[in-house]
N, C-alpha and C positions, 0 to 999 in steps of 0.2 A: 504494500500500500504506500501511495506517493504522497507529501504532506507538500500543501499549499499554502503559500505564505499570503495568499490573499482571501477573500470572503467571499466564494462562490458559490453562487446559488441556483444551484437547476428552478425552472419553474416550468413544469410541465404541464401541458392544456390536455387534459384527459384523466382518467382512472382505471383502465381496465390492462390487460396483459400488456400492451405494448408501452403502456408508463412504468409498470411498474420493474420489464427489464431495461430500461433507461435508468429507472434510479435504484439499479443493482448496480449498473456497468457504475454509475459515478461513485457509489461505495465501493465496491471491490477496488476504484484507482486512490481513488483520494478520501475515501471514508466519509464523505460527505451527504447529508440527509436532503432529500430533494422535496419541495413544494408541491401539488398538484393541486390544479382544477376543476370541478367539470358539474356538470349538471346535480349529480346526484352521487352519493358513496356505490363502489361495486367491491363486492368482497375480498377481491386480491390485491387490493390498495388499504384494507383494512385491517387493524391488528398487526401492524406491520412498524417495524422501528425503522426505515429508512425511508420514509414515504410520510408527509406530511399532509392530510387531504384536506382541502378547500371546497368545500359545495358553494356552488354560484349558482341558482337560477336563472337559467335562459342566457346563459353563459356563452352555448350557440349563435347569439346575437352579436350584431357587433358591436351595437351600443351600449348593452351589460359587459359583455368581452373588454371596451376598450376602459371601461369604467375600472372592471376588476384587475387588469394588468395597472392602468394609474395607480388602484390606490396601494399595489402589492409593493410597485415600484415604490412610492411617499414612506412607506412604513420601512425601507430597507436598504434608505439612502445612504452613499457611501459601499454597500454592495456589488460584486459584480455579478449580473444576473443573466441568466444563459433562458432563453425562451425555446421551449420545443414541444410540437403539435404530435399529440398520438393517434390522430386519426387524419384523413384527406379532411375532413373539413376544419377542425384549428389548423393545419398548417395554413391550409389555404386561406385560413381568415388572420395567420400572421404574416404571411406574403403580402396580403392586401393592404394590411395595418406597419408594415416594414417601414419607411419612411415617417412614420407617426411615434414610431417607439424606439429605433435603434439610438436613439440620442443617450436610454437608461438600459436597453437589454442587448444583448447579442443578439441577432435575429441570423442564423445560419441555414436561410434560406435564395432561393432565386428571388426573380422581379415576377411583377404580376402578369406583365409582357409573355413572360416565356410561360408564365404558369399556363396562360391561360390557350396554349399553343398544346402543350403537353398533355393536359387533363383531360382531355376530348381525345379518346380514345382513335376516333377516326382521322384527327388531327397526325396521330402518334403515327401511326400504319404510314400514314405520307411521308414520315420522317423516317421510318425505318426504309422505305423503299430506298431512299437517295444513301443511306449506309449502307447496304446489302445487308440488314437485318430479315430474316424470314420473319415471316407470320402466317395465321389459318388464310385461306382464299374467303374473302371478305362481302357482302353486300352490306351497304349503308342506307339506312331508311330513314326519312324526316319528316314522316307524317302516318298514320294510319294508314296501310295499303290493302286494297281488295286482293281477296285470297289469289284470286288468277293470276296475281302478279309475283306472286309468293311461292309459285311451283318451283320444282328442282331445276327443271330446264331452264326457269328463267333467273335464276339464283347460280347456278353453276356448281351446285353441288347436293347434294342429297341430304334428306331427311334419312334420321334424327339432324338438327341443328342447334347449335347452340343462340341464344339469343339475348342481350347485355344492353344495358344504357350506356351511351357513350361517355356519359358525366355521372359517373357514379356519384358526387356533391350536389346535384341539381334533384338527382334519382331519387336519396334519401329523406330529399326538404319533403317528399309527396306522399307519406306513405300510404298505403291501401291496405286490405285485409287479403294475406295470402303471397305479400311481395317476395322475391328470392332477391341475391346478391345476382343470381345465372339462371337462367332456365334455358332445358333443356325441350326443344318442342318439336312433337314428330310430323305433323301434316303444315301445310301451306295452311286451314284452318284454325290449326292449333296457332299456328305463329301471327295469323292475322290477329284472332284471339286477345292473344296475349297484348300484341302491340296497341290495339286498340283499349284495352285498360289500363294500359302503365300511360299514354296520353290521357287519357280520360282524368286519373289521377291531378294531373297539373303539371307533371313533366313536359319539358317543351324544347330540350335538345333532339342531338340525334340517337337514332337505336340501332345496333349493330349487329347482323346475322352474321355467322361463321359457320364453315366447316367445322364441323364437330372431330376431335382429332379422338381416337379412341384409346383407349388404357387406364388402366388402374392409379391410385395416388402416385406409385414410384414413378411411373410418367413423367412426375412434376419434376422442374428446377427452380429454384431463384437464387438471383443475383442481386447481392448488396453490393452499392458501390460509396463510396465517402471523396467526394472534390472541394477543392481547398476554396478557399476565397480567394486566390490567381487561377482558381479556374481549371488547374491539374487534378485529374484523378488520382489519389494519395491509397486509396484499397478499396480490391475487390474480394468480395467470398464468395463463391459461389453455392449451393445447397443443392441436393437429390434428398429431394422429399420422401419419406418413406408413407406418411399420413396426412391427411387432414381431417379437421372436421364436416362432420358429416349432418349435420343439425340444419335445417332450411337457410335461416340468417348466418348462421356459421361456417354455409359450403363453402371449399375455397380454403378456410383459415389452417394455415400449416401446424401440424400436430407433433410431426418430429421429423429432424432431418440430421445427414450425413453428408458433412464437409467433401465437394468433389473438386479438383485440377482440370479445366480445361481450358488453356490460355488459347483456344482458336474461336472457342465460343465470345470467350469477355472481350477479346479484340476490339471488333467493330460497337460496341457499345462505348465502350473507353473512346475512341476515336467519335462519337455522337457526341458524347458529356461535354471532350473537351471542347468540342468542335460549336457546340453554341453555347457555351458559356455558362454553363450550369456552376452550380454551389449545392452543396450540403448532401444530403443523405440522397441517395434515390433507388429505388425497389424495385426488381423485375421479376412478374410471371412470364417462365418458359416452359414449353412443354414438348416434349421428346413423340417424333410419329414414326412407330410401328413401320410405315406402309414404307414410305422413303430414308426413313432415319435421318430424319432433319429434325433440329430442334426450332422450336417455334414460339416467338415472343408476343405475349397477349398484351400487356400494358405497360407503364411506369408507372408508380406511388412515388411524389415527390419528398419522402421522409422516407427515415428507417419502419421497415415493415415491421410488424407486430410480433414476428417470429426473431426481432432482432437481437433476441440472447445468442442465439445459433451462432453470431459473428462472433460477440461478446467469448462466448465459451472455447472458438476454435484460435482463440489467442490474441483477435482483434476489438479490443475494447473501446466500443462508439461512441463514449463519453471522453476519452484520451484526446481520439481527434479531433473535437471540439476545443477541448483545452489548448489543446499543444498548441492551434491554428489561430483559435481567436483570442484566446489569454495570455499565451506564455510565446507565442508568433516568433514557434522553433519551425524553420525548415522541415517539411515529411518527407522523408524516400517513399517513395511507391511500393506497394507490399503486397501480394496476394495471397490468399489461400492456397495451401498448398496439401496439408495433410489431414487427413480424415480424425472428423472427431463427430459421437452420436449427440445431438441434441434432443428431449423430449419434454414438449407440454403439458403430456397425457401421462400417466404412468407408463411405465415400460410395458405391465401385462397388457393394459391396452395393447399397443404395438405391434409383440408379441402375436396379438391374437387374432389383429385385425388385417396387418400389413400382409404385403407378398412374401413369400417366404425367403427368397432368391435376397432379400435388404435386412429381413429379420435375421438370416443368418450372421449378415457383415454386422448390426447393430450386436448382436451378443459376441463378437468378436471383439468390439471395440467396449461393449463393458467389461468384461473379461480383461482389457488390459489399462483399464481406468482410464481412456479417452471416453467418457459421457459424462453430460451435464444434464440438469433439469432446471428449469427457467423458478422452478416454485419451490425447493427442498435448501433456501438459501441459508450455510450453516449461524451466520450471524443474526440472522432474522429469525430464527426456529429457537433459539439458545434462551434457555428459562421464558420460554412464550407460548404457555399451554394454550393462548387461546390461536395463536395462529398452527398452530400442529393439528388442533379439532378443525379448523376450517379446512387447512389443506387435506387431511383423512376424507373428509366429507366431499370435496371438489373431486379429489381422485375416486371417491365410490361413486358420484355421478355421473362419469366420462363411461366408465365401465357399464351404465344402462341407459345412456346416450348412446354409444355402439349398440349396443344390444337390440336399439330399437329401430338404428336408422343405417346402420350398417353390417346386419346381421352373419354375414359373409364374408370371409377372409377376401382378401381379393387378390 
């Protein structure tokens, strides 16, 4: 643990998993106890000695948002205060508020120029073509379409499809009864469907059809990458997902992963970062196709993704970067992942039971030789704190009837 001779203060805009391995990574470097915000308390921000929680109402606003970041700032003057979004919508409402607050907080993010280039999914796909970044073969839709228009021939690809808002930030302001993160739709009617209630809602970007790519969780990749404030990517990690969750609102969310080496894949990504001028964290879904063995990039999350212990654990500590670059503005060599180490959110029998076998194997390989981590089992946060040991026993009993119910099958 590294001891700082100044008065840093994480202030985190959120409470759920992805705050709370942000203010691990800042204790494990510098032992320091991080701030948070957010609408309401969620359990794994709670009973917790490194995590300081703030309820804000309507905190998702900008007008209570910029209210609560003033008065954090008044009360902790003389502080140096690090601001970071755990979800797309605080970062995006610190991107937007950047120019209003970097006078008292770090803001280590982009401009709202590029946010707003990047966040729009069908925006992204235009920017990966001019890299050579692959992605699924794509239709983009901006209004309600009659089914006829929605057939395979005139899509260019075949049902099942996948089907996604292209502003997942816009997606979420609307919610309806029965929403997903993804859906998955098998007819031209199913997809009209669908597209026709997520407008209906109040959504008023665009909606994205894709080739549906087929396989199991270990399919997945992501890619964390960390770019400095000159604009150089400083690390990448890359991840082979072995899980996610499987819960409606939760598909999608990475459950455990294993540290993987492919410097042909991160190439062309590193060569986009630096190439328009990105800053701070940014988060890639890839996904590996069976058919051609292509890997294939579905979006960017302009922050560290939720599964960001996974970095944290494989030896690249996300809280360090921040420091070294905006605090202590030491020089970073460029560093990538290189060696495998298991990460998991779930319990390991979860894993175990649920993953493909072919990565459960390599996962009990790397327990077996003490490279695994678990984002929840933190020794200094469990230490004489019976009440967070009964939450975390209880969280890991419900993962185990959460599979049971929505992913009953190994895969």
């Amino acid at each position: 643990m590294e001891k700082l001779n100044l008065n840093v203060i994480p202030v985190l805009i959120g409470a759920d998993q992805n705050c709370y391995n942000v203010a691990r990574a800042f204790h494990e470097q510098y032992g320091i106890v991080s701030h948070a915000m957010g609408r309401y308390a969620i359990g794994i921000t709670q009973h917790t000695s490194i995590v300081k929680f703030h309820a804000v109402e309507n905190i998702n606003t900008d007008e209570v948002f910029m209210l609560a970041m003033n008065d954090f700032a008044a009360q902790h003057e003389g502080a140096t205060l690090i601001a970071i979004g755990c979800t797309d919508e605080y970062a995006a409402m610190l991107i937007r508020h950047r120019e209003e607050l970097e006078d008292r907080y770090i803001i280590p993010y982009i401009g709202a120029d590029l946010m707003d280039k990047l966040v729009d999914k069908a925006a992204f796909y235009e920017m990966c073509d001019k890299y050579g970044i692959k992605y699924p073969k794509t239709k983009v839709l901006t209004a309600p379409t009659p089914k006829e228009e929605l057939e395979a021939d005139k899509l260019g690809f075949e049902y099942p499809i996948i089907l996604k808002p292209s502003s997942s930030i816009d997606y979420w302001h609307h919610p309806f009864d029965g929403m997903k993160k993804v859906y998955t739709v098998e007819s031209a009617e199913e997809c009209a469907a669908v597209t026709e209630e997520i407008y209906a809602s109040g959504y008023t970007e665009r909606i994205i059809l894709q080739d549906r790519i087929m396989g199991n969780d270990a399919n997945m990749r992501v890619l964390t990458a960390y770019v400095g404030k000159d604009h150089k990517v400083k690390m990448m990690c890359l991840g082979h997902v072995l899980l996610e969750e499987h819960t409606p609102k939760g598909l999608g969310n990475h459950a455990a992963i294993i540290t993987e080496y492919n410097p042909t894949l991160t190439a062309p990504f590193r060569a986009m970062l630096e190439d328009i001028g990105y800053r701070g964290f940014a988060n890639f879904d890839i996904k590996y196709d069976d058919r051609d063995g292509s890997l294939n990039a579905f979006e960017i999350n302009l922050r560290q993704g939720r599964s960001n212990y996974y970095v944290t654990s494989s030896g690249f500590n996300i809280a360090k970067y921040i420091v070294e670059d905006y605090v202590l503005c030491r020089d970073i060599p460029y560093e990538e992942a290189k060696e495998p180490h298991f990460w998991h959110y779930v319990p390991r029998g979860v894993v175990y039971r649920h993953a493909n076998r072919a990565v459960v194997a390599e996962a009990k390989k790397l327990v077996k030789a003490k490279k695994a981590s678990s984002s929840m089992w933190y020794r200094y946060d469990v230490l004489r704190n019976p009440m967070r040991i009964g939450y975390l026993l209880e969280h890991g009993r419900r993962f185990y009837k959460k599979y049971k119910t929505y992913c009953p099958e190994q895969n």
